[in-house]
C-alpha positions as CSV (number, residue, x, y, z in Angstrom):
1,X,18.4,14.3,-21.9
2,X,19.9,10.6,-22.6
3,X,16.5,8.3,-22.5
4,X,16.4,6.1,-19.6
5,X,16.5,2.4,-20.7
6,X,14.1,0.3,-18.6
7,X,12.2,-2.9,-18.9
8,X,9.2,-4.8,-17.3
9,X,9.5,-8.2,-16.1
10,X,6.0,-9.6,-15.3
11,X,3.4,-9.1,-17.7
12,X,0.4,-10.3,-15.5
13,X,-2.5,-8.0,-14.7
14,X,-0.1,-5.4,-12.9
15,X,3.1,-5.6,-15.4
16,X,1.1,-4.9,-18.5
17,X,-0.2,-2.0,-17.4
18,X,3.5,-0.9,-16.2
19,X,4.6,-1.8,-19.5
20,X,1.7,0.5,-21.0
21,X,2.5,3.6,-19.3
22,X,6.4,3.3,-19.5
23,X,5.9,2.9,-23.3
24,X,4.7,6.3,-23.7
25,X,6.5,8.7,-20.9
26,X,8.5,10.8,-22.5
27,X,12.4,10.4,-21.8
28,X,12.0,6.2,-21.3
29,X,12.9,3.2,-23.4
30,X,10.9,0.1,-23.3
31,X,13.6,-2.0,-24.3
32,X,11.6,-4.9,-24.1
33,X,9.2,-6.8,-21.6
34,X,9.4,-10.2,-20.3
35,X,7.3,-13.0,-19.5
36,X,7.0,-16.8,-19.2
37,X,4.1,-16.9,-20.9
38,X,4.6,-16.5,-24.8
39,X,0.9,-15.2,-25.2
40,X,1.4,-12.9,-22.6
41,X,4.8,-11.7,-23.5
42,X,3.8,-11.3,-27.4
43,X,0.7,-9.2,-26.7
44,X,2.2,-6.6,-23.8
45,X,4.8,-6.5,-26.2
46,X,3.0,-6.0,-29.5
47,X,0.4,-3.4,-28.0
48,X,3.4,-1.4,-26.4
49,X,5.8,-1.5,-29.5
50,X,8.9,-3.1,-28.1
51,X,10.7,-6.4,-27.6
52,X,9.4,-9.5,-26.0
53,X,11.1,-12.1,-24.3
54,X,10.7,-15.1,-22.3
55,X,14.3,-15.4,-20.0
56,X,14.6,-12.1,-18.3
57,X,18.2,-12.6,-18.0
58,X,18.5,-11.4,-21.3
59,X,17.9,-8.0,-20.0
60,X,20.9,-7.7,-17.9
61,X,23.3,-5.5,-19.2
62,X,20.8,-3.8,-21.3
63,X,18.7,-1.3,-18.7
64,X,19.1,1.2,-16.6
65,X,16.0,0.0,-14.2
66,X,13.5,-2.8,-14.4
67,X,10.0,-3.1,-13.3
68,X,9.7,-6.6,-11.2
69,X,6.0,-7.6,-11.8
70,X,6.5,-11.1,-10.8
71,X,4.6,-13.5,-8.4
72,X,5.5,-13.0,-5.0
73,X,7.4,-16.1,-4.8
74,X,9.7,-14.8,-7.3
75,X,10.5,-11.3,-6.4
76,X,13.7,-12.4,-4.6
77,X,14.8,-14.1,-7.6
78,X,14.1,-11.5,-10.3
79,X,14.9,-8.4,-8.3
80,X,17.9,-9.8,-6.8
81,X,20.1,-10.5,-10.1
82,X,19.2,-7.0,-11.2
83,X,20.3,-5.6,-8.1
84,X,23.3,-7.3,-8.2
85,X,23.9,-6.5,-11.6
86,X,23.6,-3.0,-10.3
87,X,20.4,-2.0,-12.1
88,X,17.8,0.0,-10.3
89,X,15.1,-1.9,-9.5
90,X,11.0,-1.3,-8.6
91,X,9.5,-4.5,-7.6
92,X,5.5,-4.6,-6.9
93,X,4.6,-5.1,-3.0
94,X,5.1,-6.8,-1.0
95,X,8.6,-6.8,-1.5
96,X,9.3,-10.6,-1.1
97,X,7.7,-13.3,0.1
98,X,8.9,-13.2,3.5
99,X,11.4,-10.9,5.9
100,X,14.5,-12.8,5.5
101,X,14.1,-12.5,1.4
102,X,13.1,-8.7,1.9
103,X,16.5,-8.1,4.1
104,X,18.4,-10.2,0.8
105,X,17.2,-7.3,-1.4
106,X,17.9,-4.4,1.0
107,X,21.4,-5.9,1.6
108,X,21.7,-6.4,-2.1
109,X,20.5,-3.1,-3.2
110,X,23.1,-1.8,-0.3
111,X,26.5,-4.0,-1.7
112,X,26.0,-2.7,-5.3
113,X,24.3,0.7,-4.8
114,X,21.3,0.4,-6.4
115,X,18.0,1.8,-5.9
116,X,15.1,-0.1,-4.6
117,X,11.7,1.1,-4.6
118,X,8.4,-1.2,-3.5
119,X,5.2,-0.6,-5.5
120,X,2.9,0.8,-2.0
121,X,1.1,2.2,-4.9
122,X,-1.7,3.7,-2.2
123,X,1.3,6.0,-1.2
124,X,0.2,8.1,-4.4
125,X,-3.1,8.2,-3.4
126,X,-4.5,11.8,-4.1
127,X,-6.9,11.4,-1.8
128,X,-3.9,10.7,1.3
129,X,-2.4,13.4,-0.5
130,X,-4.8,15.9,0.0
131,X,-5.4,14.7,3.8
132,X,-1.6,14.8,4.4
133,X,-2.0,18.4,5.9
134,X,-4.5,17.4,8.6
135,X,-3.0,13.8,10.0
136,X,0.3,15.7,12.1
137,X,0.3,13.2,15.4
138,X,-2.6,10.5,14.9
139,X,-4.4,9.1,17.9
140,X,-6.1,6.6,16.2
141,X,-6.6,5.2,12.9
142,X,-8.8,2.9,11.6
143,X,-8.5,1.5,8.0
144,X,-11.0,-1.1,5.9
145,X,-9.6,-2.8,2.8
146,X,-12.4,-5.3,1.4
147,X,-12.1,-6.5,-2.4
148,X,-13.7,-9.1,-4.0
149,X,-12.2,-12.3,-5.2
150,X,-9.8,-11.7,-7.9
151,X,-8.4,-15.3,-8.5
152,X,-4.9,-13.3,-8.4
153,X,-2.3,-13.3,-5.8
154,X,-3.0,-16.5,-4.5
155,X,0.8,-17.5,-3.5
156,X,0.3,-15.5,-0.5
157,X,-2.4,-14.6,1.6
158,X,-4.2,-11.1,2.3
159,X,-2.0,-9.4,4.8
160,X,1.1,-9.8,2.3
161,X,-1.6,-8.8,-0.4
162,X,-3.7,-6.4,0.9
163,X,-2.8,-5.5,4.1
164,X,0.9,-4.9,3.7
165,X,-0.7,-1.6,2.1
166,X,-2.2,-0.1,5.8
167,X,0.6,-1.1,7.4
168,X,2.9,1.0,5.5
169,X,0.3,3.8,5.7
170,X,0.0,3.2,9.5
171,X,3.8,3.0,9.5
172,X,4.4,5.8,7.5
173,X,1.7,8.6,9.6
174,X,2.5,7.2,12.8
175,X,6.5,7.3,12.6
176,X,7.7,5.3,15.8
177,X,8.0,2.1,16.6
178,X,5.4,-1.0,16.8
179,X,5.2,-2.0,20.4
180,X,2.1,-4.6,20.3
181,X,0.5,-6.6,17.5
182,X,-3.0,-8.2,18.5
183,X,-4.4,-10.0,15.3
184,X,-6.3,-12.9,13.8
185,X,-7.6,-14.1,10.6
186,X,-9.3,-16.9,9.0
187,X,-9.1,-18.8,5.5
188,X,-12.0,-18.8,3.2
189,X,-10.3,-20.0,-0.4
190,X,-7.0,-19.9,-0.6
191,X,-4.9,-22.0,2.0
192,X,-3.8,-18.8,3.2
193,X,-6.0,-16.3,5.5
194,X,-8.1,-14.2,3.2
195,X,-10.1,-12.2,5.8
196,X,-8.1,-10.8,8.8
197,X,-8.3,-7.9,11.4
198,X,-5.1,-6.8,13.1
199,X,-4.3,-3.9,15.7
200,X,-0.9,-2.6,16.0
201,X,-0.6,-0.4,19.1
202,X,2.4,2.1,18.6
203,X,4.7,2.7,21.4
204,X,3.7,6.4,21.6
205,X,-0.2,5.0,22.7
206,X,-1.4,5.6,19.1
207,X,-3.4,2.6,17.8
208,X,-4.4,1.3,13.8
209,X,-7.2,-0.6,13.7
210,X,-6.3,-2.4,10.0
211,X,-9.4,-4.5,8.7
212,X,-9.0,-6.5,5.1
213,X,-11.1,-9.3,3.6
214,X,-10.2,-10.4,-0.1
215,X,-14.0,-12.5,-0.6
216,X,-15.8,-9.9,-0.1
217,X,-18.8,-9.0,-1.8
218,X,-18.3,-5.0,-1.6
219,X,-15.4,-2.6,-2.0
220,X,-14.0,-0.6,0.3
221,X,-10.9,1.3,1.2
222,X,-11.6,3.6,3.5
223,X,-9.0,5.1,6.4
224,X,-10.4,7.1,9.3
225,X,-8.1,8.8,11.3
226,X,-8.4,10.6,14.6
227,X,-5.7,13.5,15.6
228,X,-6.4,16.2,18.6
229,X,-7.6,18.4,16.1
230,X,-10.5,16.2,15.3
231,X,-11.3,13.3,12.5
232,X,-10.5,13.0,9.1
233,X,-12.1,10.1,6.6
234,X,-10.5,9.3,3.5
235,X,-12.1,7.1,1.0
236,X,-9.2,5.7,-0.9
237,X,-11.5,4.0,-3.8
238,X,-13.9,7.1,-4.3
239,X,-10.7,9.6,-3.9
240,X,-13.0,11.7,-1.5
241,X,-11.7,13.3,2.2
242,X,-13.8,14.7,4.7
243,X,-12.5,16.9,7.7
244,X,-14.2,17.1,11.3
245,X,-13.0,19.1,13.6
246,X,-14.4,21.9,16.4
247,X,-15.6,25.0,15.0
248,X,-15.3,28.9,16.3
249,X,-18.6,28.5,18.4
250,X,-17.1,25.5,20.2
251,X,-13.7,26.7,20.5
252,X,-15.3,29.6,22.4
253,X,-17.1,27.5,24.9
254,X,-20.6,28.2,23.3
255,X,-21.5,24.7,23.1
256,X,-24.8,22.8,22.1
257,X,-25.2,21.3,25.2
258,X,-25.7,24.4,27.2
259,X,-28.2,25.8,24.2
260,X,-30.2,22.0,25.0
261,X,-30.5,23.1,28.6
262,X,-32.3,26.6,28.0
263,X,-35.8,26.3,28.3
264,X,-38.1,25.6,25.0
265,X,-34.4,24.9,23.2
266,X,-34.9,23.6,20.2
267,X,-33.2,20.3,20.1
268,X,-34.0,19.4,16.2
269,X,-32.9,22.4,15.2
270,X,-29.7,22.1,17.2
271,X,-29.5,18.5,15.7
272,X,-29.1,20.1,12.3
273,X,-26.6,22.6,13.4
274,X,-24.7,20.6,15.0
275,X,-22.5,20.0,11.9
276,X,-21.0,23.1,10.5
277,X,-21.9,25.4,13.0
278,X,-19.7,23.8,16.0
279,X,-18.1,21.0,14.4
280,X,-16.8,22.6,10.8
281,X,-17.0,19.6,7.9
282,X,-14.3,20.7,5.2
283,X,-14.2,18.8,1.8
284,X,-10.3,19.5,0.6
285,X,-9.6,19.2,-3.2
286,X,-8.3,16.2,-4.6
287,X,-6.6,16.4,-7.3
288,X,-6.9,13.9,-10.3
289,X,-4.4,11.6,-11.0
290,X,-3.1,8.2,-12.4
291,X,-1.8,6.7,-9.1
292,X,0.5,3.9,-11.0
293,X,2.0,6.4,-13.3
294,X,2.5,9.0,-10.3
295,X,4.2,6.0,-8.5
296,X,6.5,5.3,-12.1
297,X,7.7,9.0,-12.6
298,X,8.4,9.0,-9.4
299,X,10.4,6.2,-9.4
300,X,12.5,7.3,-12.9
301,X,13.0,10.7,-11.3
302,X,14.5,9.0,-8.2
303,X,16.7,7.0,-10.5
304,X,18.0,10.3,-12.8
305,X,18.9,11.7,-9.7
306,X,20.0,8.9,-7.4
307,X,17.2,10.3,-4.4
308,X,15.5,8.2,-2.0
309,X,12.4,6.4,-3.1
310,X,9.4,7.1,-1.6
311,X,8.6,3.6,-0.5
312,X,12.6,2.3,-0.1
313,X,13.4,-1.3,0.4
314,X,14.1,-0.5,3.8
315,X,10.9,1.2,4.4
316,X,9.1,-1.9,2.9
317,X,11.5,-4.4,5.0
318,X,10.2,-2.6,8.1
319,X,6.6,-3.0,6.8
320,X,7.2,-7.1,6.4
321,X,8.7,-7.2,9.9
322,X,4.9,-5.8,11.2
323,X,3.5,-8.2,8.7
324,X,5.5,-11.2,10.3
325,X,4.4,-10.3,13.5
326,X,0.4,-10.2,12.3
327,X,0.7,-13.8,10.8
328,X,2.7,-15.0,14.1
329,X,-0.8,-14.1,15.8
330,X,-2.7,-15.5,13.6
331,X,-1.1,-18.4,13.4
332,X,-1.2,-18.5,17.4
333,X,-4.9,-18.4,17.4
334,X,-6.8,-21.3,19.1
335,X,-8.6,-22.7,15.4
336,X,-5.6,-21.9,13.5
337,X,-2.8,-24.1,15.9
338,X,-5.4,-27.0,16.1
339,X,-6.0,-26.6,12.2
340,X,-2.0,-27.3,12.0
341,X,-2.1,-29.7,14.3
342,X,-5.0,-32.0,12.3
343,X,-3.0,-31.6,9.0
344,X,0.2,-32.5,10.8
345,X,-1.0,-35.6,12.2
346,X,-3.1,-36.9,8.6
C-alpha cells in the first residue's frame, strides 16, 4: 500500500497532537508540519521527525491531505487553497468562522472534488458509541458542556467553540429539521459570550436543552437523553453510560404504586427496589479508545477510499447555520442590544 502523504498546518495545542499521532500510523507520511511560529514549528517538528515550515503554501503539491489546525479566523484561508488545489482536507471545528465561509469550503470541496471532514471530535466518543443502540427517536435531550478557562480559542466565542459540538450531536440523533431556536448568553472574559444556554426545538416536537460555559470552575460533559423507551445518561468526560428504562414487573402492570397502597406496605423497602426491580439500570461497555486518533484513521480511510466523512463539510455547514441562529438570539436579548447600542454611541 502506497503511504499516504499528509501534513499538519497548525501546531497549537490541537495540531501538535495531530502531528504526533499521524507521525506514527502506519501507512502515513508526515511530510512536514507548519506553523507561524518558529518555536512552535521546530519542536512539533523535531519531536515527530519530519519537516518544519513556516509558509504552508509550500505544501501544495506535496500531500495527499492536510490537517487544518489553524485559528478559527483562518480556516477559510488555509483549508480553502488546499481544497482548491484538490487536496483532501480535515479542518478542526468549527469549520469556519462564520456560515457564509463554511458554504466557501463546501462549495470548494464540491468544484474540485475533494473531501472535507470537520474535527466534531465528540462524534468518536466511545461513550455515544456505546449509547448509540438505545437513542432511536429522542424526545428530549439535554446536554451540559462546562470547561474551565483555557486562554485558547478566544477569536470566537463558546457556541462556535464549545457548543458547535451538541449541536452536531443534537443534529445528528435528532435527524430533521430545526424549527425554533430560543437562546441567550452572556460575556464573562472574552468580548464574545462565554457562558450560554440555547434550546433548539425540532420540528418533529423533540427538544435539546444545550448548556455550555467556558469559565467554569468544574468539568462537565454530560448528555441526557430521553426516548419512549426510557432515559439514557452519558458522561462524555468519564466515558460512562447509564440506561433507564421500565423493567418486566412494570411492563406487566405490577407497579409500586399499587404495592404502596396494600396495607403495612413497606414503602422503604419499595424505595430501594424501585431501581432494578421495575425500572432496569443497565451499565453498557465502553470501549477504550483514543477519540483524536479514532477521528484521524477515520479520516485517512475516508480518503483511500473516496467515502463520506463522518462529520462532512455539509454536515458541519448545517451545524453553523443552527449556530447563526443561537448567536442571532443572543444578540437580540435585551442586555446584549443595549450593550451594542452603548459601545455604538462611545
Amino acid at each position: 500500500m502506497t503511504a499516504l502523504r499528509m501534513a499538519v498546518v497548525g501546531t497549537g495545542a490541537l495540531g501538535r497532537h495531530h502531528a504526533r499521532i499521524l507521525s506514527q500510523l502506519a501507512g502515513i507520511e508526515l511530510v512536514a508540519v507548519a506553523d507561524s511560529s518558529p518555536r512552535a514549528v521546530a519542536e512539533t517538528a523535531e519531536r515527530c521527525r519530519t519537516r518544519g515550515v513556516a509558509d504552508y503554501r509550500e505544501l501544495l503539491g506535496a500531500v495527499d491531505a492536510v490537517v487544518v489546525a489553524v485559528p478559527t479566523f483562518a480556516h477559510r484561508t488555509v483549508a480553502g487553497e488546499f481544497l482548491a488545489a484538490g487536496v483532501d482536507v480535515l479542518v478542526e471545528k468549527p469549520i469556519a468562522g462564520g456560515v457564509n465561509e463554511a458554504r466557501e469550503l463546501v462549495n470548494l470541496a464540491r468544484r474540485h472534488e475533494a473531501l472535507l471532514a470537520v474535527g466534531h471530535v465528540e462524534r468518536f466518543n466511545p461513550a455515544l458509541a456505546a449509547a448509540r443502540p438505545f437513542l432511536a427517536d429522542p424526545k428530549y435531550l439535554r446536554v451540559e458542556r462546562y470547561a474551565p478557562f483555557s486562554f485558547r480559542s478566544t477569536d470566537i466565542g463558546v457556541v462556535h467553540d464549545l457548543m458547535i459540538h451538541d449541536i452536531d450531536l443534537a443534529l445528528d440523533l435528532v435527524a430533521v429539521p430545526v424549527a425554533d431556536v430560543q437562546a441567550f448568553g452572556v460575556e464573562i472574559l472574552t468580548g464574545h459570550e462565554d457562558c450560554a444556554q440555547a434550546r433548539l426545538t425540532f420540528s418533529n416536537g423533540a427538544i435539546a436543552d444545550l448548556s455550555v460555559n467556558r469559565v467554569s470552575p468544574v468539568v462537565s460533559r454530560s448528555m441526557q437523553v430521553w426516548t419512549s423507551e426510557g432515559c439514557v445518561h452519558i458522561d462524555l468526560a468519564a466515558r460512562e453510560v447509564k440506561r433507564y428504562a421500565r423493567g418486566t414487573r412494570l411492563k406487566l402492570g405490577a407497579g409500586p404504586l399499587e404495592k404502596a397502597r396494600e396495607p403495612g406496605a413497606d414503602i422503604e423497602k419499595l424505595k430501594q427496589e424501585l431501581f432494578g426491580s421495575y425500572i432496569e439500570v443497565h451499565k453498557p461497555v465502553v470501549t477504550v479508545c483514543d477519540q483524536l486518533t479514532d477521528e484521524l484513521l477515520s479520516f485517512t480511510d475516508c480518503v483511500r477510499n473516496r467515502q463520506r466523512p463522518v462529520v462532512s463539510g455539509e454536515t458541519a455547514l448545517d451545524a453553523m447555520i443552527v449556530a447563526g441562529r443561537v448567536l442571532d438570539q443572543i444578540a437580540a436579548a435585551p442586555w446584549n442590544a443595549a450593550s451594542a447600542g452603548r459601545r455604538l454611541a462611545g
